[in-house]
N, C-alpha and C positions, 0 to 999 in steps of 0.2 A: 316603391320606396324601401320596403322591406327587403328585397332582394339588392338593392345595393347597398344597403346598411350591411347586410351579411356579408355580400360581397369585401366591401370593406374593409369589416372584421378580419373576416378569413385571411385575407390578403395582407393586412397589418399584422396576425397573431405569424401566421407565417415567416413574416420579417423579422420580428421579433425571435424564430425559434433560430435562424441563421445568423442575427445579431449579437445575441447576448450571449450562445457561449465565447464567441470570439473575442469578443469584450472581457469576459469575465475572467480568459485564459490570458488576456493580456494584462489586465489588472494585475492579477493573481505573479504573474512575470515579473512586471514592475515592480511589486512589493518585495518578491524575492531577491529580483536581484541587485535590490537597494538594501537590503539587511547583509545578504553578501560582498555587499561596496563596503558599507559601514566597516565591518570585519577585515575586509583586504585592504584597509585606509594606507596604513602603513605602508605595505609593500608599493601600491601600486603610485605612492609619492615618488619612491625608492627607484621605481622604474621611469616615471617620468623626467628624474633627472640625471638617470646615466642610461637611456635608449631614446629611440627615435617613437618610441610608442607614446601617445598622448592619453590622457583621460579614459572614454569609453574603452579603447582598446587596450587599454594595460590593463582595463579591471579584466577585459575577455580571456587575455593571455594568460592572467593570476587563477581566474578559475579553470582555464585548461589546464595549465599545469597542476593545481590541487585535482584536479578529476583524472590527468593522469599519474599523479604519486598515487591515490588510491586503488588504480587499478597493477601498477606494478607489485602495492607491497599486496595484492590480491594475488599476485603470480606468485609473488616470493612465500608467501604463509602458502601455497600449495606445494612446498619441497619441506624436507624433512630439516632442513638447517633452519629456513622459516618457521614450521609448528615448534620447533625446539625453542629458540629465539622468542617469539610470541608469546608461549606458556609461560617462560621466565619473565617478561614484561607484564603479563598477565597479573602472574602471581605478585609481584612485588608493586602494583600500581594497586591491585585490591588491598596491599595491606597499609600502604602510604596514602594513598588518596581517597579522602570520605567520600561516600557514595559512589563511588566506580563501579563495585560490581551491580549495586540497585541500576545505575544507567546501561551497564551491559547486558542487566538481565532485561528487561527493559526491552532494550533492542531486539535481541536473541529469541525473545515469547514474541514478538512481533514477525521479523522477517525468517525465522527457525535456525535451530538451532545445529542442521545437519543430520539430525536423526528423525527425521520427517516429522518435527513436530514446530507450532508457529504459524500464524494468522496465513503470511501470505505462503507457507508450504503447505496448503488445503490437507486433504480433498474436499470438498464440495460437496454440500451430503443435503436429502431432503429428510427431517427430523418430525418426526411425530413426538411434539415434549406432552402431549396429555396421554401418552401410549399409543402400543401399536394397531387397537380394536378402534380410536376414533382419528375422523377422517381431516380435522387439522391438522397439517403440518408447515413448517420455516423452514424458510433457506437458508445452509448456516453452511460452518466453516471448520472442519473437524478440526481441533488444536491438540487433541492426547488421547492416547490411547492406552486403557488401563489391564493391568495384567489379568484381572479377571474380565475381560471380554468386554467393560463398559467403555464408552468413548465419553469423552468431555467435547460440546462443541459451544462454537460464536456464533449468536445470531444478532447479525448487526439489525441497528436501525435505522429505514428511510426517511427522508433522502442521507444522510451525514454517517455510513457506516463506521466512522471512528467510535462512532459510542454503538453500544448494544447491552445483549444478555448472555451469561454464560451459564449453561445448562449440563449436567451427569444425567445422562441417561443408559439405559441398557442398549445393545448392541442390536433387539429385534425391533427397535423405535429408528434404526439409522438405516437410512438407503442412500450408500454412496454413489456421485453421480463424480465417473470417471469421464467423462466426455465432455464435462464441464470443466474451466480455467475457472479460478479464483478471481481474476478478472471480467469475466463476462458474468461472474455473479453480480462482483460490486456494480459492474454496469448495471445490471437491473434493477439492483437496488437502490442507486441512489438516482434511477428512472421512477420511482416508485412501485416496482413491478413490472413495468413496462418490458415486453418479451421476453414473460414466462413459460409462453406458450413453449419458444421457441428452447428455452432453455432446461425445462421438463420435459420434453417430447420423448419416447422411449427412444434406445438408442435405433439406428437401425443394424437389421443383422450382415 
């Protein structure tokens, strides 16, 4: 009896681990891409009554084309008539519009700024925050590097890294792991640790 209670178990917890992310990434879909309907209301009336496009497929085409106006004016801000253009948009929307530069800054400490600093422009570093002589250390996320040798880093918290701690330490407390993505960190973090093994391992030579 014991053995196929476990059985069962195992067998249900296993369903369960194939089930609910699919579930959860489609949930998580759904809710997006009805706050991005809401937003594209407008347009996608617009197109329903001068195209052959109907409902779900005028909202798909409304966000391809915003996904690709972002990635043209991604081309165009990479030429010198773009960075010119932009910096003048730039300047004149931070002085006209409350809070723009707080949302740009915002952004910029998150995905980086260009000059390797920024949540997801790592690197990926194992952090000894009680110093270098004890043998605790967090998996964090360098975000700045200070002119006298110290780093400031992120150490998210499991499972939901959006929140965490942010830590000043000296530079003999940080051991950069270059072999690590920023990604395969948050993976294990919000694994709860789950292949650290694999993500600590020295590199090989």
């Amino acid at each position: 009896m014991t053995r196929v209670k476990t059985f069962v178990t195992l067998t249900l917890l296993g369903g369960l681990a194939v089930v609910l992310p699919i579930a959860i990434f489609i949930l998580l879909f759904q809710w997006l891409f009805g706050q991005i309907s809401d937003l594209l209301a407008p347009v996608v009336t617009w197109l329903e009554a001068h195209t052959e496009f109907k409902d779900t497929l005028a909202r798909l085409v409304v966000i391809a084309l915003i996904l690709g106006g972002c990635f043209l004016i991604g081309l165009l801000v990479k030429t010198s008539v773009g960075r010119w253009a932009h910096r003048h948009l730039d300047h004149w929307l931070g002085r006209l519009a409350p809070g723009y530069n707080t949302i740009k800054d915002l952004v910029l400490q998150f995905i980086g700024s260009g000059a390797g600093e920024g949540v997801l422009a790592g690197p990926v570093a194992r952090v000894r925050i009680h110093g270098p002589e004890t043998p605790l250390s967090v998996t964090a996320i360098v975000t700045s590097r200070h002119d006298n040798g110290d780093y400031t880093v992120y150490v998210p918290t499991a499972p939901v890294p959006t929140s965490g701690f942010v830590y000043h330490v000296p530079a003999n407390c940080v051991e950069i792991l270059p072999d690590v993505s920023v990604e395969a960190a948050m993976k294990s973090i919000v694994a709860c640790g789950s292949g650290s093994a694999a993500l600590l391992a020295p590199a090989k030579p």
